[in-house]
C-alpha positions in Angstrom: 0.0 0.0 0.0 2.9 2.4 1.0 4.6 1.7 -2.6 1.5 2.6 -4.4 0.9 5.9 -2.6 4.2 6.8 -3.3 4.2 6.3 -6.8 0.4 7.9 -6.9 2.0 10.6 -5.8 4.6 11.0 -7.9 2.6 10.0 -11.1 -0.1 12.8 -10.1 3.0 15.5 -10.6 3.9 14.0 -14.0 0.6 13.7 -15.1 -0.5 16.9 -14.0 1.7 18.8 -16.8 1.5 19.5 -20.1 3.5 17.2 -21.4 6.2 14.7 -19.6 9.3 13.4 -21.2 7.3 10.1 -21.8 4.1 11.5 -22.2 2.0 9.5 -19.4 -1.8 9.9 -19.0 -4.2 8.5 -17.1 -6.9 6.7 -18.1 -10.3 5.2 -15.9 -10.8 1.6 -15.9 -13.2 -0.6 -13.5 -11.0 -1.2 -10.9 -9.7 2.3 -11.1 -7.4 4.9 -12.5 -4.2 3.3 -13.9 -0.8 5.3 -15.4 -0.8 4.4 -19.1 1.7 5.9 -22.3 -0.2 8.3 -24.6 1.7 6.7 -27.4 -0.7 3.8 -26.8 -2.8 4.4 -24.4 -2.0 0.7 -22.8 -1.8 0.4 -19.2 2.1 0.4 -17.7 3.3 -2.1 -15.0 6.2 -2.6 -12.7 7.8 -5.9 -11.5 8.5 -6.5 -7.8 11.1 -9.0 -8.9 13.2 -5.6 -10.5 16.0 -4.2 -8.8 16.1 -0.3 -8.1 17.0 1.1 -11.5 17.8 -2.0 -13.0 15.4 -4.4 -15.3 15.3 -8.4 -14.1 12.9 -9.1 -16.8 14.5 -10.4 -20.4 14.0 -13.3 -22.4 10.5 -14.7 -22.7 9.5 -12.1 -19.9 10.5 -9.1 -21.8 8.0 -11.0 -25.1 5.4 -11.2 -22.7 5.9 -7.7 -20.7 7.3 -5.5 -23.0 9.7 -2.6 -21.9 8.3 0.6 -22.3 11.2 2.2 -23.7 12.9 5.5 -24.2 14.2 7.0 -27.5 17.7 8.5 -27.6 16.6 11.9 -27.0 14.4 11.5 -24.7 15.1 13.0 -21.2 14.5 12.1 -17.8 11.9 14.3 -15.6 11.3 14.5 -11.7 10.0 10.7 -10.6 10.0 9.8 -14.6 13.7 8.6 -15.0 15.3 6.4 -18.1 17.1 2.9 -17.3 19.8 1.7 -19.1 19.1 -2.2 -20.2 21.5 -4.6 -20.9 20.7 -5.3 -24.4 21.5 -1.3 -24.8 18.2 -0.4 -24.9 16.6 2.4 -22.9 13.9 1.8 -20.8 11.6 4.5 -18.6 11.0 4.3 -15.0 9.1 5.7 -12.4 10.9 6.1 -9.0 13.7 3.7 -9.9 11.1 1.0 -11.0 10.9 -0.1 -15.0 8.1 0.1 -16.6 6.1 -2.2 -19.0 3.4 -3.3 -21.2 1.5 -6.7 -21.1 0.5 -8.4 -24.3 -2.7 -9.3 -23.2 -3.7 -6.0 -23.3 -4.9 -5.1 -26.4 -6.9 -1.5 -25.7 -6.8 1.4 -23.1 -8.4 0.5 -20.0 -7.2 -2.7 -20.2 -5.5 -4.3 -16.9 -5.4 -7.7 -17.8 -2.1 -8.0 -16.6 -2.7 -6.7 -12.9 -1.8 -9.0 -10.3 -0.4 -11.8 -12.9 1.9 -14.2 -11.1 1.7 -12.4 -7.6 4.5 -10.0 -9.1 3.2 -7.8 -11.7 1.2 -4.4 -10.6 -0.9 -1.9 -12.8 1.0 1.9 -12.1 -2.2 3.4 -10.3 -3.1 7.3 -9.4 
């Protein structure tokens, strides 16, 4: 419960202006309001099996829970901070924690992933 206040918190700031560096908006679902990328509009989760600024999921994991990931240029801002993975890649993250996509989601509002395997959480406001 203390983890998802903290992130609410720092997700209301980034959602709250105009524009982040990743572009986050929030979307209404029926269990709630949920963090997704505007790029999409697809809900965003975190893995409590990650380490603090550092991405344990790769392999099948990273097929099934794609990792929402940064551009070159893009730039970190306040809670909203970028993660080097170790295929190169760049991946966003939100207090230190990764974020990601599920591939059973298919539209916005979708949190089919929530809760999956006791590890997986939707990014709530």
């Amino acid at each position: 419960m203390k983890r998802t206040l903290i992130l609410a918190a720092a997700i209301l700031g980034l959602v709250g202006t105009a524009a982040s560096a990743a572009s986050l908006v929030s979307v209404q679902t029926d269990s709630g309001k949920v963090i997704a990328a505007a790029k999409n509009g697809l809900t965003l989760y975190t893995f409590r099996k990650d380490a603090q600024n550092t991405s344990n999921c790769y392999g099948s994991c990273a097929e099934n829970w794609p990792p929402f990931t940064a551009g070159a240029s893009a730039k970190p801002e306040g809670a909203l901070g970028i993660i080097q993975r170790k295929d190169g890649s760049r991946q966003w993250a939100l207090n230190g924690k990764p974020l990601y996509f599920w591939v059973g989601d298919s539209a916005q509002g979708d949190v089919n992933g929530d809760g999956v395997g006791g590890v997986w959480d939707a990014v709530r406001q």
